[in-house]
C-alpha positions in Angstrom: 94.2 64.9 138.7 97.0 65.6 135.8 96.4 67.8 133.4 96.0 66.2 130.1 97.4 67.7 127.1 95.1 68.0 123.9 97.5 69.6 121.2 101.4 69.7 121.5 103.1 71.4 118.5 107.1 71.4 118.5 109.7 73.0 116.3 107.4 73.6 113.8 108.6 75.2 110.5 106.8 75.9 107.6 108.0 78.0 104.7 106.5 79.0 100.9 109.5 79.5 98.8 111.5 82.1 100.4 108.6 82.7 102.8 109.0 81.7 106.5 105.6 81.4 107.4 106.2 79.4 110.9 109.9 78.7 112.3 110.6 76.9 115.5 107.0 77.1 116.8 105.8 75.6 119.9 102.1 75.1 120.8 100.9 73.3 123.9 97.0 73.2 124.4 95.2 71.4 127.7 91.8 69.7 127.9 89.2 72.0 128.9 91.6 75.0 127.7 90.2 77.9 125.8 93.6 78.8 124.1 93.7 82.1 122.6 96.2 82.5 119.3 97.6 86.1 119.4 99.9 87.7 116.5 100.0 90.4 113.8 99.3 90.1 110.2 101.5 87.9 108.5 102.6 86.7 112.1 102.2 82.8 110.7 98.9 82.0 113.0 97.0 80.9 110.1 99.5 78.8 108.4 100.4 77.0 111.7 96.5 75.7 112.4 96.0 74.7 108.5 98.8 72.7 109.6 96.8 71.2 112.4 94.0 70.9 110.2 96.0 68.9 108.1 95.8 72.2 105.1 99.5 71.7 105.0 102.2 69.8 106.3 104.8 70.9 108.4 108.5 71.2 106.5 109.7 69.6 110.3 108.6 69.7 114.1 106.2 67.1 115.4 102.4 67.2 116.4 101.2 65.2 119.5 97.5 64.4 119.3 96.4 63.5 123.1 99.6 62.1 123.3 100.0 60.5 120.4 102.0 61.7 117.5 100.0 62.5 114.5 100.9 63.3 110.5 97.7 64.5 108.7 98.1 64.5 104.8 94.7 65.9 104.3 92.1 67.7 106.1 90.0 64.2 106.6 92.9 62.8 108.6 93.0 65.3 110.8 89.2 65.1 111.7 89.5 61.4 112.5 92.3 62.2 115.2 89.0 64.7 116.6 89.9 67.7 115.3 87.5 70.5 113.6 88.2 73.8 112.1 85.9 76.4 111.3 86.7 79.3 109.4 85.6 82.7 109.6 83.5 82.1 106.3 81.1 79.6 106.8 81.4 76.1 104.5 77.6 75.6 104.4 75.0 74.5 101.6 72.4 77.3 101.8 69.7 75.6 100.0 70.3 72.3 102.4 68.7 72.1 106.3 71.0 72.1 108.9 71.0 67.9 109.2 71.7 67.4 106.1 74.7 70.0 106.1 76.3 68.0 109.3 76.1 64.5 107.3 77.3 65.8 103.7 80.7 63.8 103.0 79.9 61.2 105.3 80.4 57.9 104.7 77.5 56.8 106.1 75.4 59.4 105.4 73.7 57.5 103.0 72.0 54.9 105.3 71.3 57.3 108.2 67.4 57.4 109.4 66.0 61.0 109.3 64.6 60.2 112.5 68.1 58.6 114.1 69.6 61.6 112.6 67.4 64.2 113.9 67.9 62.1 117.8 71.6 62.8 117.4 71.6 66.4 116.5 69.2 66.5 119.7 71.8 65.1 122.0 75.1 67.1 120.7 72.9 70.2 120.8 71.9 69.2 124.5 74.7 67.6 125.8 77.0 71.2 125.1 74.1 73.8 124.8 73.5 74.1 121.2 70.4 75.4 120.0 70.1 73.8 116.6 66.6 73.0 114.5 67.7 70.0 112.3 65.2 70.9 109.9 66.0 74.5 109.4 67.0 75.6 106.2 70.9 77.6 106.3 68.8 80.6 104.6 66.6 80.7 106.8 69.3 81.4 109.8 70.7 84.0 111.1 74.9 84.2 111.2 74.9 83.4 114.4 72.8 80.4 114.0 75.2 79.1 110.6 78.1 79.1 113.2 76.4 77.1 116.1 75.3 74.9 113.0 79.2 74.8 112.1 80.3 73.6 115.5 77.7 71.0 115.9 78.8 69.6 112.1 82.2 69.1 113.6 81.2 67.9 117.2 79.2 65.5 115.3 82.1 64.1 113.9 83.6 63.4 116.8 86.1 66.9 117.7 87.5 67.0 121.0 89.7 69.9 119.3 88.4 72.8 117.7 89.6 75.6 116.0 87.9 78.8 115.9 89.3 81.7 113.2 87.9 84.8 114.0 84.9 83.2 115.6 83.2 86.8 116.4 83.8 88.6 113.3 80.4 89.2 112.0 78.1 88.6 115.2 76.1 91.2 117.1 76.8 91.1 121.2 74.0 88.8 121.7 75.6 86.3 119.5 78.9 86.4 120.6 77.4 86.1 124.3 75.8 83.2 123.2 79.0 81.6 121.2 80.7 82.3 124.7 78.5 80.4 126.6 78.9 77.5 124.0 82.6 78.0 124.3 82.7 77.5 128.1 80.0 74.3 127.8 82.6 72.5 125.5 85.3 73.7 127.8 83.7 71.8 130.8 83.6 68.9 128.3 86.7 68.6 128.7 87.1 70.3 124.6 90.5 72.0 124.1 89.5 75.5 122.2 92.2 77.3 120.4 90.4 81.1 119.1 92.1 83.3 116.7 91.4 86.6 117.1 92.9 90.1 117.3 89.9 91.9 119.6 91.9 91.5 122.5 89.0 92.7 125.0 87.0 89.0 123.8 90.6 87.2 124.2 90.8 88.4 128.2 87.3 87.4 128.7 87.3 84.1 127.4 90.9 82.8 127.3 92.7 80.6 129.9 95.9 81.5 127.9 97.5 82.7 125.6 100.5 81.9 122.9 101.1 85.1 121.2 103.3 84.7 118.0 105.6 87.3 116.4 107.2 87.2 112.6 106.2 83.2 112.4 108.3 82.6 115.9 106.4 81.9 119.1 107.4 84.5 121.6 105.8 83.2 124.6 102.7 81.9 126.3 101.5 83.7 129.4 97.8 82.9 131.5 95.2 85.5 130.5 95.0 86.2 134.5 98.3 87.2 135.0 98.4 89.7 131.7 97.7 92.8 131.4 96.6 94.1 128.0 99.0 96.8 127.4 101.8 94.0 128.2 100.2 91.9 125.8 100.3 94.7 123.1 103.7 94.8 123.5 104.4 91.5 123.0 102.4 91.0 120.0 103.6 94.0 118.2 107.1 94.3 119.9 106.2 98.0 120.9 103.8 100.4 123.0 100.5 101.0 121.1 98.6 103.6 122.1 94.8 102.2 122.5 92.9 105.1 123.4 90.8 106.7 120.6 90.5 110.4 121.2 86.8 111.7 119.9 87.1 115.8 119.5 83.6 117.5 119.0 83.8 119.9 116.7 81.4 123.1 116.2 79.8 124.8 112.7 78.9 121.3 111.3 77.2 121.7 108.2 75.4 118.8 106.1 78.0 117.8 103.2 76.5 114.6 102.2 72.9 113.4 102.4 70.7 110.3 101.0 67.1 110.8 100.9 64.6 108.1 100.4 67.2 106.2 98.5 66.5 102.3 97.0 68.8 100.3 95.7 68.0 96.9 93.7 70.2 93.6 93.6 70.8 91.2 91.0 68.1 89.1 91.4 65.9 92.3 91.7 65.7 92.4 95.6 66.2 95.5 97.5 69.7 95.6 98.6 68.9 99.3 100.6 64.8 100.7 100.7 64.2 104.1 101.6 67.9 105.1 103.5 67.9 108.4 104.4 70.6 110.3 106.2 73.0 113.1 106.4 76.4 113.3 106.6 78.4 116.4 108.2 81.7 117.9 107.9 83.7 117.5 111.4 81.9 114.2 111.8 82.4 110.5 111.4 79.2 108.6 110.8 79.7 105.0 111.7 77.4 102.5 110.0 76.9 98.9 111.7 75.0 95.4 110.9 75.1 92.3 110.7 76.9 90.7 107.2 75.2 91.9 104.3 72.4 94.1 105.3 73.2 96.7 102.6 76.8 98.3 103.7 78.8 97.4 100.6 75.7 99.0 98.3 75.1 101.7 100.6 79.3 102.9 99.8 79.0 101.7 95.8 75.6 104.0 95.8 77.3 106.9 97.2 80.4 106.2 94.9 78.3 106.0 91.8 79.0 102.3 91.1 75.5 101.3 91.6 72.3 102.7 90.5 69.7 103.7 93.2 66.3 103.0 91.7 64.8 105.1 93.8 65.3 108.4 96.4 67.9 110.6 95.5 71.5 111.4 96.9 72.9 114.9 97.6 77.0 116.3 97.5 76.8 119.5 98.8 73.4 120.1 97.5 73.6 118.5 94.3 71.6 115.8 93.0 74.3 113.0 92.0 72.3 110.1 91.7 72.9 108.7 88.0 76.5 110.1 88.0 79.0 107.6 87.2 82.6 107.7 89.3 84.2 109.5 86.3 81.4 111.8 85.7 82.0 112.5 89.9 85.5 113.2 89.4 85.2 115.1 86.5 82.5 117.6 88.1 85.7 118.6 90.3 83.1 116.4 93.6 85.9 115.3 96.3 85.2 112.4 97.5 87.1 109.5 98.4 86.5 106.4 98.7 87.9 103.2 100.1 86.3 99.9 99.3 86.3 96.8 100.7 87.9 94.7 98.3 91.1 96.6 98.0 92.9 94.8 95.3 89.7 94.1 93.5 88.2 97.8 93.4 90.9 99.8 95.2 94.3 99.1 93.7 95.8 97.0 90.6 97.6 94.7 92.2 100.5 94.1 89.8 101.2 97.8 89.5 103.6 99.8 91.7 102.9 102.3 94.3 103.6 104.8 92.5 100.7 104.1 89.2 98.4 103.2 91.8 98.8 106.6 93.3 98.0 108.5 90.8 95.7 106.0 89.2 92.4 108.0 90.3 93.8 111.3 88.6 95.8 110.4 85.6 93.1 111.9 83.2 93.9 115.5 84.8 97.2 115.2 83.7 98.4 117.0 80.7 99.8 115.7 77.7 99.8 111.3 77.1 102.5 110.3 79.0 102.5 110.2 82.9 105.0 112.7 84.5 107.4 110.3 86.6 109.1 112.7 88.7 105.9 114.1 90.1 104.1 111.4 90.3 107.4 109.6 91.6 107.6 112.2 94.4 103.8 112.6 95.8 104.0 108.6 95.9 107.7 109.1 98.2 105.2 111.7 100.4 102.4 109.3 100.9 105.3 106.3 101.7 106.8 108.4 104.5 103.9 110.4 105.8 102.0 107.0 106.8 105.2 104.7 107.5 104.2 102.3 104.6 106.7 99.3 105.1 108.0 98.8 101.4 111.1 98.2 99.6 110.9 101.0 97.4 107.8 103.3 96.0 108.3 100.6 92.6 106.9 97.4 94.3 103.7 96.0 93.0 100.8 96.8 95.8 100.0 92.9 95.9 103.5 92.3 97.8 103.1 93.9 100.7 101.0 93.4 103.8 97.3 93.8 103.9 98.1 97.2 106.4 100.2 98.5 104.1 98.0 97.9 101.1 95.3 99.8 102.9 97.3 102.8 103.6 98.8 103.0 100.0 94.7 103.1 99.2 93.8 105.3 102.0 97.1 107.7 101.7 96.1 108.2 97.9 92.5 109.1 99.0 93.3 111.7 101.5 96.3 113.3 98.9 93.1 113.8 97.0 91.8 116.3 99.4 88.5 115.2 99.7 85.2 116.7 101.6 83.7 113.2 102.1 85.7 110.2 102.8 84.1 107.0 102.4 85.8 103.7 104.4 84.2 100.2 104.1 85.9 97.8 106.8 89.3 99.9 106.5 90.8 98.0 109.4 88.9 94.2 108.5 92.1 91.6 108.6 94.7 94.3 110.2 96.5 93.8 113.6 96.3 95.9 116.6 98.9 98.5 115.3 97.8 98.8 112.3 94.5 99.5 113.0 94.6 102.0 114.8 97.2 103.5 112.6 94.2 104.0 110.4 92.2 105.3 113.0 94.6 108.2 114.2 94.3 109.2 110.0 90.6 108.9 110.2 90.8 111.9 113.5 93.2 113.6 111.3 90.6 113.6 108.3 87.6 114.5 110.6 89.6 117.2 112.5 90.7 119.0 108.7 86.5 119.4 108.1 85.9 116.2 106.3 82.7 114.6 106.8 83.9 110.4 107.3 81.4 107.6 106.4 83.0 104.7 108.8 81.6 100.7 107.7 83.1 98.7 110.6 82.2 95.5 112.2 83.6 96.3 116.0 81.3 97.6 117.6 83.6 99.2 120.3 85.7 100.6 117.8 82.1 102.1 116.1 81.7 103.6 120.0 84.6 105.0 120.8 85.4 106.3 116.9 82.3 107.6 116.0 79.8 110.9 116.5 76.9 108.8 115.5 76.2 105.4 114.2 73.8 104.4 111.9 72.5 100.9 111.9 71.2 98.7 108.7 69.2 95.5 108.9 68.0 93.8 105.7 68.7 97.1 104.0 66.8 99.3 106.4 67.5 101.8 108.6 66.7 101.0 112.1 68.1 104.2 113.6 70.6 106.5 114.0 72.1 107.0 117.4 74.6 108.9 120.1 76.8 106.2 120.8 77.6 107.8 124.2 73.5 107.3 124.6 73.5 103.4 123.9 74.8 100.3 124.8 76.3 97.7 122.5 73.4 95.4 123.4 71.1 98.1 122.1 73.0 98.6 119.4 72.8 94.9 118.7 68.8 94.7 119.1 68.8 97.1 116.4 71.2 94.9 114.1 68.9 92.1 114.1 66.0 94.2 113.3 63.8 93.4 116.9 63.9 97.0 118.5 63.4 100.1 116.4 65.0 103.6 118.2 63.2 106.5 116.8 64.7 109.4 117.9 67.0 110.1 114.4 65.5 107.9 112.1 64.5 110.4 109.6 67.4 112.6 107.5 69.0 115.0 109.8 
């Protein structure tokens, strides 16, 4: 029996002002395909499913829909011709169940029976897998759940395509095991899957194929069973990229940073962290893993002085700094760095140059009221060469370049600081392969000059093969601290969700 072709994308263009996003693109996705969508930041991967999903229109090139050829002026459009998206952030109503999340914006939602309803939830969950309680409430589930809840909403609406952006982002390996299996049921359902993703390890496991695109042009499509990975590096970034992470043990560690006991409180009152205690050494990176908002981002803002800990105190090199704002840190003469995970929001002004946004941490060290350009001018010429930031000149504004190059204007003006203790929440989130580990090489470099490295990542083989040790957080807690080279990821994951405590470095060290 022919093959019969789902998706078929030609001479697609696409462009934002003087910003070609997508030029000449060709796409061709089967029935029962899982088609992986391969490219760097910026490479126009995005932009050319929005255009599928009817987010934008194409400037010219075609789309074929089963055949058929299809213009979608708005997202609704798109869905009738069986398409569904779902995006890396989930579009759910947390206070609704997950029925009435699948019906919202329906036409006929309105005269649906709760009990006709509930039957045809039943039969999309059976009929590809799904394990979905209709009457669940969205804040009552885990992340893993929200997405299955995603991909039933748009099976319910009758998808035969569907578009997956980062589909494993934030799920531990028993999810994405799971979200695998659900993958290959729709594929034998004759669904067409297309999956954006860089973690190239899920793309060979799960892909039939794979278009890999390059500077908005489609460079080719190859079969994931005829590629080998470093080939595929290559054509994604249009050079060899070195993938191996080199982990160095170092001796005469010393503790450099340490939380003891230490609570913080949310907005509505809530404890965001309760009683997290651990130490931090010099020659180390400590890797700290979860699930989405178990307490990461005010674990980093406690340690930076940007939150208050109600509770438990924090130690820099023996001192007590709990109740010291970031200016009161820098103004004791305490190196630390720190890189958050809203870069433009926390990091870096956007609409400033490199060169202000360098110096922006240290400006009140400088004598006299004006800032020193030459200096200043020269330090932010360093940083530009040292780490091979693309720019066109040390005078752009930050919020022009790429995201990897935003992140190593933040990270380059951290390490000029010379700090003991660098902290990195999600340093590589949203970067492609080279860039990535780019950042990683400077993280070795860091650890191997003495500095102790607090490492937030979401990848859990990049947590392995990066870190000494790996702390993990579920609702705030700490349910252990481990050897990575004496754990699984699965372990790892069992932790994550809270079901398996380790015990063996759960108190301070």
């Amino acid at each position: 029996m022919q093959e019969q072709i789902a998706i078929e994308m030609k001479g697609i263009s696409k462009s934002f002002g003087a910003l070609k996003a997508n030029e000449d693109v060709n796409l061709s996705v089967m029935a029962g395909e899982v088609h992986a969508l391969l490219g760097e930041n910026g490479a126009g991967k995005s932009t050319l499913m929005n255009m599928l999903s009817g987010i934008y229109q194409p400037d010219s090139g075609e789309i074929f829909v089963f055949g058929e050829k299809a213009t979608f002026a708005s997202p609704k459009e798109s869905i009738k011709k069986g398409i569904g998206m779902i995006h890396q952030h989930f579009k759910l109503v947390d206070v609704l169940n997950a029925k009435e999340n699948i019906i919202i914006g329906q036409p006929s939602s309105l005269f649906l029976k709760e009990k006709a309803l509930s039957m045809n939830v039943r039969e999309i969950s059976d009929q590809y897998g799904l394990d979905v309680d209709p009457e669940k409430k969205v804040y009552d589930m885990s992340v893993g759940e929200k997405q299955t809840l995603e991909i039933v909403k748009v099976l319910y609406r009758g998808a035969r395509i569907l578009i997956m952006d980062e589909p494993t982002a934030v799920l531990t390996p028993q999810e994405i095991k799971k979200l695998f299996q659900i993958i290959r049921n729709m594929k034998e359902q004759g669904c067409a899957v297309v999956i954006i993703t860089h973690k190239l390890n899920e793309v060979m496991e799960i892909s039939d194929r794979i278009t890999i695109l390059r500077k908005g042009r489609s460079i080719g499509t190859v079969s994931t069973s005829e590629v080998e990975v470093p080939s595929l590096i290559e054509m994604t970034v249009g050079k060899k990229v070195d993938l191996d992470i080199h982990k160095e043990k170092y001796t005469g560690n010393r503790p450099l940073l340490a939380m003891d006991s230490v609570t913080v409180k949310d907005r509505e009152g809530k404890s965001a962290l309760e009683d997290v205690s651990f130490t931090l050494s010099n020659y180390e990176i400590l890797g700290v893993a979860g699930v989405a908002n178990s307490g990461q981002k005010e674990l980093c803002e406690a340690i930076a002085g940007l939150v208050p800990s109600t509770k438990g105190r924090i130690f820099f090199e023996g001192g007590n700094i709990v109740g010291k704002t970031p200016r009161d840190i820098i103004r004791l003469g305490i190196r630390m760095g720190f890189i958050p995970e809203d870069r433009l929001g926390m990091g870096l002004v956007g609409s400033m140059d490199i060169i202000h946004n360098i110096v922006l941490k240290d400006y009140q060290n400088q004598p006299g009221i004006l800032l020193k350009r030459g200096p200043s001018a020269a330090k932010a010429k360093k940083i530009v060469e040292s780490l091979d930031i693309q720019t066109p000149s040390i005078y752009t504004p930050v919020r022009k370049l790429s995201g990897g190059n935003i992140q190593k204007v933040l990270l380059g003006r951290e390490i000029d600081s010379n700090p003991k203790v660098l902290i990195t929440a999600y340093p590589v989130r949203g970067l492609d392969i080279g860039a990535s580990y780019k950042i990683y090489e400077l993280l070795n470099a860091q650890k191997a000059a003495g500095v102790g490295v607090l490492f937030v990542g979401e990848d859990l083989d990049v947590l392995m093969d990066l870190c000494d040790r790996i702390l993990v957080l579920c609702h705030g807690k700490v349910t252990g601290i481990v050897d990575p080279s004496n754990v699984t990821k699965e372990e790892i994951g069992l932790l994550m969700t809270g079901s398996n405590r380790i015990e063996e470095e759960v108190s301070a060290q």
